[in-house]
TORKOL-4160 file (C-alpha; in steps of 0.2 Angstrom, whole numbers, padded with zeros to 4 digits, m for minus):
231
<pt num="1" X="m0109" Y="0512" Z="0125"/>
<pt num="2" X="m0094" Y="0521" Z="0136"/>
<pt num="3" X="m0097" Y="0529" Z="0151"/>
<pt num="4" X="m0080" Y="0541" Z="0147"/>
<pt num="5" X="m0070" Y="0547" Z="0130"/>
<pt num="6" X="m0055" Y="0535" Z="0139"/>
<pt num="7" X="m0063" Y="0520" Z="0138"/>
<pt num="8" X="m0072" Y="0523" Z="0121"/>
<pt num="9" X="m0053" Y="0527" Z="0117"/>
<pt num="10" X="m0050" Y="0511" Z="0123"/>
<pt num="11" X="m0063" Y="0500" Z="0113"/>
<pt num="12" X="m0058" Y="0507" Z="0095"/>
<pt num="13" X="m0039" Y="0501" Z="0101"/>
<pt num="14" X="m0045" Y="0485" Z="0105"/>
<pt num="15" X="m0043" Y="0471" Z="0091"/>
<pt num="16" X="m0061" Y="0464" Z="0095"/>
<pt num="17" X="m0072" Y="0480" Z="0095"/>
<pt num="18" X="m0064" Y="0492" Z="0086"/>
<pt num="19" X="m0077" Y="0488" Z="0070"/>
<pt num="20" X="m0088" Y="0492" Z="0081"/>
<pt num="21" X="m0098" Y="0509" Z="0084"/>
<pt num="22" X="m0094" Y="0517" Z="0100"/>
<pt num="23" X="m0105" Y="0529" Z="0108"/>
<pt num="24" X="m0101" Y="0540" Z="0124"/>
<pt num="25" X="m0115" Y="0542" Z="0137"/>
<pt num="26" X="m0109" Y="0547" Z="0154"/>
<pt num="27" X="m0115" Y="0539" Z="0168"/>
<pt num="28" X="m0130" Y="0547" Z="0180"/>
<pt num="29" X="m0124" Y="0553" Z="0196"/>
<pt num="30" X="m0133" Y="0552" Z="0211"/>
<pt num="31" X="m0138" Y="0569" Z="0211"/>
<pt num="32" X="m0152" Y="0569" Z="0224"/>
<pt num="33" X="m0140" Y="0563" Z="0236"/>
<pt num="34" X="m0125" Y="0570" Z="0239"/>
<pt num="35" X="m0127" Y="0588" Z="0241"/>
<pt num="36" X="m0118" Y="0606" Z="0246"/>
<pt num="37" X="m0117" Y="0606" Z="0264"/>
<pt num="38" X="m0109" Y="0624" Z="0272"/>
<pt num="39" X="m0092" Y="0619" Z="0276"/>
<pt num="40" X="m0094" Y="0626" Z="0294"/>
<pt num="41" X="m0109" Y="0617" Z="0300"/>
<pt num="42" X="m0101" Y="0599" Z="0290"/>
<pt num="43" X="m0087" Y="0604" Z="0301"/>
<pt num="44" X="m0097" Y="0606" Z="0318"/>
<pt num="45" X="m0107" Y="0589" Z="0312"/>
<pt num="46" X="m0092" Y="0580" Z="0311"/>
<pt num="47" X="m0084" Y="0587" Z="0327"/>
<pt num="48" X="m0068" Y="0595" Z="0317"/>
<pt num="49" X="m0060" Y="0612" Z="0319"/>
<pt num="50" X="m0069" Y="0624" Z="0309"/>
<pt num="51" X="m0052" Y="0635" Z="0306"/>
<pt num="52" X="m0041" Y="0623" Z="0296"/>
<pt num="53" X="m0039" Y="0618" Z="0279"/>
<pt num="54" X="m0044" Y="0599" Z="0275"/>
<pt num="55" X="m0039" Y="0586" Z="0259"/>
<pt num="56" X="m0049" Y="0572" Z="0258"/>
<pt num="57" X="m0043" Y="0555" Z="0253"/>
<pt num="58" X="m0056" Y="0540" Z="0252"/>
<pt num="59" X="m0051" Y="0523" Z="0244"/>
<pt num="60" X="m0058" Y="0505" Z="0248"/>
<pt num="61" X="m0040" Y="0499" Z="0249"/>
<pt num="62" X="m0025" Y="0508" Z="0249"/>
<pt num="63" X="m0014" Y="0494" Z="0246"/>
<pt num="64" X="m0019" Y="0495" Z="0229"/>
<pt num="65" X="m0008" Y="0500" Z="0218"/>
<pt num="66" X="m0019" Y="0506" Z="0205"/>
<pt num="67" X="m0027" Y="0517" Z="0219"/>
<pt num="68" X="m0010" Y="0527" Z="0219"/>
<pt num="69" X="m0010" Y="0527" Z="0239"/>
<pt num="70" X="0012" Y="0526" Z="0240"/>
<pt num="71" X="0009" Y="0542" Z="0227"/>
<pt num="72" X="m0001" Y="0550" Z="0237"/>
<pt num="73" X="0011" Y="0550" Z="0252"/>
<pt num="74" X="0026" Y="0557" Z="0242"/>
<pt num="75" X="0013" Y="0572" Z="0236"/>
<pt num="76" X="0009" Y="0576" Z="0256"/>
<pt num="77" X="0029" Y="0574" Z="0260"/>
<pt num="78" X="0032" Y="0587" Z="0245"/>
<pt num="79" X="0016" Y="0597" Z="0249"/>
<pt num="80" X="0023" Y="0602" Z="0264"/>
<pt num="81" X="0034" Y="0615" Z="0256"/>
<pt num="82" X="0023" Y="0626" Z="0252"/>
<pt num="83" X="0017" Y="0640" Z="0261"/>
<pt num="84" X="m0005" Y="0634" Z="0259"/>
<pt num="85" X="0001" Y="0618" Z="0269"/>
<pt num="86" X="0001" Y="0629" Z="0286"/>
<pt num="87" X="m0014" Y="0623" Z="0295"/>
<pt num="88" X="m0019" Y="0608" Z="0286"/>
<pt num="89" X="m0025" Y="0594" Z="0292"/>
<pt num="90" X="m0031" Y="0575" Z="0282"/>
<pt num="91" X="m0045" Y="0568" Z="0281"/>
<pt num="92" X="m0048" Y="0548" Z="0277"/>
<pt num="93" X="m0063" Y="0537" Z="0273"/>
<pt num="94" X="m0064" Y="0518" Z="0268"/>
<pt num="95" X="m0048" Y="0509" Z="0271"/>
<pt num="96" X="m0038" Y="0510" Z="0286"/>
<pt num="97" X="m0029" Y="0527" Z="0282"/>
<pt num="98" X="m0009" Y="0525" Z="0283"/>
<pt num="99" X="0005" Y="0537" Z="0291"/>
<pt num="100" X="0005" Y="0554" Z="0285"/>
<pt num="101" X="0016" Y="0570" Z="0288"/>
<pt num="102" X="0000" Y="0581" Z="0295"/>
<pt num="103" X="m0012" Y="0578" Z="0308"/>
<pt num="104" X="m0026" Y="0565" Z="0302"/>
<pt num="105" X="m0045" Y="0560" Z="0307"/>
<pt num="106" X="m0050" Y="0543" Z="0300"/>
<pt num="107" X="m0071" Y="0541" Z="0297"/>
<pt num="108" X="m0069" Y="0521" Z="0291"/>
<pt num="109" X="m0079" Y="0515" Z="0281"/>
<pt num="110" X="m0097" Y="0525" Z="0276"/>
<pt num="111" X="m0110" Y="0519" Z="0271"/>
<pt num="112" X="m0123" Y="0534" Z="0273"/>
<pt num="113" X="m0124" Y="0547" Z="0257"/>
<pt num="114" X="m0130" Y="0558" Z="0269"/>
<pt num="115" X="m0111" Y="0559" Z="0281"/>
<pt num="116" X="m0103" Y="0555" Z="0266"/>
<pt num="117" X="m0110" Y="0572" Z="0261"/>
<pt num="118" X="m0103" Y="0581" Z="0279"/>
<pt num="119" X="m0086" Y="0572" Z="0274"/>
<pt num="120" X="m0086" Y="0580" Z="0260"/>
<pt num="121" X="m0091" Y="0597" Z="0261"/>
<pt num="122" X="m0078" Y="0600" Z="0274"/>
<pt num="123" X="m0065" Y="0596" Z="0264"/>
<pt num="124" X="m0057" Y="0611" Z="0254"/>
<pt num="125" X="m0048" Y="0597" Z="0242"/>
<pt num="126" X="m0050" Y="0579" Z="0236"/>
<pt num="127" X="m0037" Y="0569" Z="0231"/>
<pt num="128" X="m0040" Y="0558" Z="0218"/>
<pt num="129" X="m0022" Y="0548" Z="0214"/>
<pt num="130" X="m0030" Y="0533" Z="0206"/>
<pt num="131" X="m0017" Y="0526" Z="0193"/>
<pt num="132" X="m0032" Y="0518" Z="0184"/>
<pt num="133" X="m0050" Y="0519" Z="0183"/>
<pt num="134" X="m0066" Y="0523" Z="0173"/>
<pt num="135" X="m0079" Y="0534" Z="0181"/>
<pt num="136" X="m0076" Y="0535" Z="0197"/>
<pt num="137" X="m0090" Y="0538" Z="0208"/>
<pt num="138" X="m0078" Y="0548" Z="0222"/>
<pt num="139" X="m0075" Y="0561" Z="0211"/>
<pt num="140" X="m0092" Y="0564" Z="0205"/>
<pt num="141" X="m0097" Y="0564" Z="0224"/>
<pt num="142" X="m0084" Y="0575" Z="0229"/>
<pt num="143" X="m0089" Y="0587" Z="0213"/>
<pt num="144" X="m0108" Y="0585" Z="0219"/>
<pt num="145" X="m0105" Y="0593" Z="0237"/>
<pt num="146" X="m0095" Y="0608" Z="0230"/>
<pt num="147" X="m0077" Y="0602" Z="0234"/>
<pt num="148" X="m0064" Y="0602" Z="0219"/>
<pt num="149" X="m0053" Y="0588" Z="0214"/>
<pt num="150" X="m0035" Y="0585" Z="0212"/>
<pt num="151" X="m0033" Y="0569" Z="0200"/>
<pt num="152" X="m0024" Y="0563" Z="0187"/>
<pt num="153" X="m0028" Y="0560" Z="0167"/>
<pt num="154" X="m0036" Y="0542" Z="0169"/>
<pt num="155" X="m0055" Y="0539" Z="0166"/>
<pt num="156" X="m0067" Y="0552" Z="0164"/>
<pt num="157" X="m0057" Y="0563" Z="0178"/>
<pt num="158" X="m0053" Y="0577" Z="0163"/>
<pt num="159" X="m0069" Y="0577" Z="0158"/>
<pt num="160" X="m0075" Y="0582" Z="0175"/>
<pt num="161" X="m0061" Y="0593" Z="0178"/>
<pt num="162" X="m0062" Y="0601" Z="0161"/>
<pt num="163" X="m0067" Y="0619" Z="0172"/>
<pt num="164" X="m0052" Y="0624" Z="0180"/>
<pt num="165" X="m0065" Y="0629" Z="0194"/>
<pt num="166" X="m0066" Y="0612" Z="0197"/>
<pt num="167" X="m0049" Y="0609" Z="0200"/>
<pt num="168" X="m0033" Y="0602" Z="0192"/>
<pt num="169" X="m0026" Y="0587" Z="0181"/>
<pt num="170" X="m0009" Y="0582" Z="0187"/>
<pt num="171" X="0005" Y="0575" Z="0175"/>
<pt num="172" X="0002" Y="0556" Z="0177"/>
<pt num="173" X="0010" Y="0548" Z="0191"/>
<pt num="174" X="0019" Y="0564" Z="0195"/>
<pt num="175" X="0018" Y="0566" Z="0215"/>
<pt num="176" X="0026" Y="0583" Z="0214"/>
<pt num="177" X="0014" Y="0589" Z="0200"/>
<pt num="178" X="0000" Y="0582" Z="0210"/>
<pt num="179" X="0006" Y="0593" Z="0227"/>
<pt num="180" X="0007" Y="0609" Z="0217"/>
<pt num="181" X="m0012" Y="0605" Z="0212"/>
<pt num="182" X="m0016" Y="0605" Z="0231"/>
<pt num="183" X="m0008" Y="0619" Z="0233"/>
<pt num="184" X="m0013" Y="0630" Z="0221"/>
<pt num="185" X="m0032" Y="0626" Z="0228"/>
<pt num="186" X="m0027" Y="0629" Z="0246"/>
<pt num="187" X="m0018" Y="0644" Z="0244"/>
<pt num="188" X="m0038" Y="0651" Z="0238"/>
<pt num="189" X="m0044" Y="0659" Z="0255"/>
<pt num="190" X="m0057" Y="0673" Z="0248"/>
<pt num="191" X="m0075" Y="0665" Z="0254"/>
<pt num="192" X="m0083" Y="0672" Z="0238"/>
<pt num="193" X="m0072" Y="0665" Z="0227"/>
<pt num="194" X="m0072" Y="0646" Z="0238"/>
<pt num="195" X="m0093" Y="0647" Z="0235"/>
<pt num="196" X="m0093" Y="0652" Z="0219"/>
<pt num="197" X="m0080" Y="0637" Z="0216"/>
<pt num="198" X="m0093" Y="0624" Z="0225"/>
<pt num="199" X="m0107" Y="0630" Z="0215"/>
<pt num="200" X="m0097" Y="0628" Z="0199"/>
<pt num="201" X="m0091" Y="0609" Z="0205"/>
<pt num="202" X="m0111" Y="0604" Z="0208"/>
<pt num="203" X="m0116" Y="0613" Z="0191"/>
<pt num="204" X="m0102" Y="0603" Z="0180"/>
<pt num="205" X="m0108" Y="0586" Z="0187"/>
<pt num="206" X="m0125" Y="0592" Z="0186"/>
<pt num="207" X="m0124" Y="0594" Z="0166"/>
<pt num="208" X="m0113" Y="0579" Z="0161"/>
<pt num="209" X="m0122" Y="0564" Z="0170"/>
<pt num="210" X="m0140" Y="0572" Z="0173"/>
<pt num="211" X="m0149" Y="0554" Z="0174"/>
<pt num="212" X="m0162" Y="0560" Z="0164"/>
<pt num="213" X="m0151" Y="0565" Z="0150"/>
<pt num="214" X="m0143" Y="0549" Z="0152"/>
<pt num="215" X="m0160" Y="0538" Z="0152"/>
<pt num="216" X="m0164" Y="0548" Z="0136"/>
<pt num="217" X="m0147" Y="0547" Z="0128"/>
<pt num="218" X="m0150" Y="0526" Z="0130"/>
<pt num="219" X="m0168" Y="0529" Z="0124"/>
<pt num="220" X="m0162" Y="0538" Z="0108"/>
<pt num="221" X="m0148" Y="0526" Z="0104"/>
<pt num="222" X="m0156" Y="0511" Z="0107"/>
<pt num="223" X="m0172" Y="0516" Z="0095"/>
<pt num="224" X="m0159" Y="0522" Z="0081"/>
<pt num="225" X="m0152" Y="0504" Z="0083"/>
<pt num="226" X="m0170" Y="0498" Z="0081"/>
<pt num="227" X="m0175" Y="0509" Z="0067"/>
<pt num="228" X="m0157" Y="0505" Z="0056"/>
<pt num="229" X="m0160" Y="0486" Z="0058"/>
<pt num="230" X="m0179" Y="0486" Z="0052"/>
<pt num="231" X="m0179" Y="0500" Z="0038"/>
């Protein structure tokens, strides 16, 4: 059982369980609690200006490679070409955030759903430069709370990103690619269009990793495994 169509991709390469059925089931989100908080009052929560543009960047370490940190960088140095990049500002959780071309604000580490939830709903844009990973649980967050996602093709990422309402698949490890992608959801300033893109986000994670679909998903395979092996 895979949580994403990568990894299933993955186990019918391997040598060892290729002979093996493989069955995608996405993982449950934590729907309940990360929710859609109105980007003005996430703002006045967290004590930001209300009147600038925010990306989001969280990572446990950013001196991991595979969490595409140095990419990153070179994106914002390029991002600043375009005309969306007046008035932005960055915004860091986890790690100890490093230098940037923009003006910053650094959260640490958060271990509350509920400011995690602030942190993200004041963000116009998340950015999601992992080299490598599965199904990560940033993203889904992010998704939950209304804000769209720059990433790029690893793990379930296209999956999630599938709607272009919920943002944009970058070429791999292409920081130029991955700047446009920010840009292209910045330079959105209609407050209609900006809601009905946070409604769309929540509704995309909502369908794919329900918990209930999930639980019954297991439930089904697991009694079809049953049923084969004593018929």
């Amino acid at each position: 059982i895979c949580p994403s169509n990568w990894l299933a991709d993955k186990v019918r390469q391997s040598s060892l369980l290729r002979h093996l059925k493989t069955v995608v089931i996405p993982n449950p989100a934590p729907l309940s609690e990360f929710q859609l908080v109105n980007k003005r009052v996430a703002r006045l929560r967290l004590g930001l200006p209300i009147n600038k543009k925010y990306i989001l960047f969280g990572a446990d370490s950013v001196s991991n490679k595979r969490k595409g940190g140095s990419i990153l960088l070179e994106s914002l140095r390029r991002f600043g070409k375009y005309s969306s990049a007046a008035n932005v500002q960055i915004l860091f959780f986890g790690d100890n955030p490093f230098e940037v071309p923009f003006p910053s604000h650094a959260f640490g580490k958060v271990s509350s759903s509920e400011q995690l939830s602030l942190i993200y709903s004041a963000a116009d844009v998340f950015a999601f430069p992992s080299l490598e990973d599965n199904s990560p649980l940033t993203v889904m967050e992010a998704l939950l709370c209304g804000t769209p996602v720059v990433g790029f093709p690893v793990g379930n990422v296209p999956e999630l990103l599938s709607d272009p309402s919920c943002g944009s698949i970058a070429k791999y490890a292409d920081a130029e690619d991955f700047a446009a992608g920010l840009a292209s959801i910045l330079s959105e300033t209609d407050n209609i269009s900006t809601l009905r893109r946070s409604i769309k986000c929540r509704q995309v994670v909502k369908c794919l990793h329900d918990p209930l679909l999930s639980a019954h998903a297991h439930l089904n395979l697991y009694n079809s495994v049953l049923q084969s092996r004593t018929s």
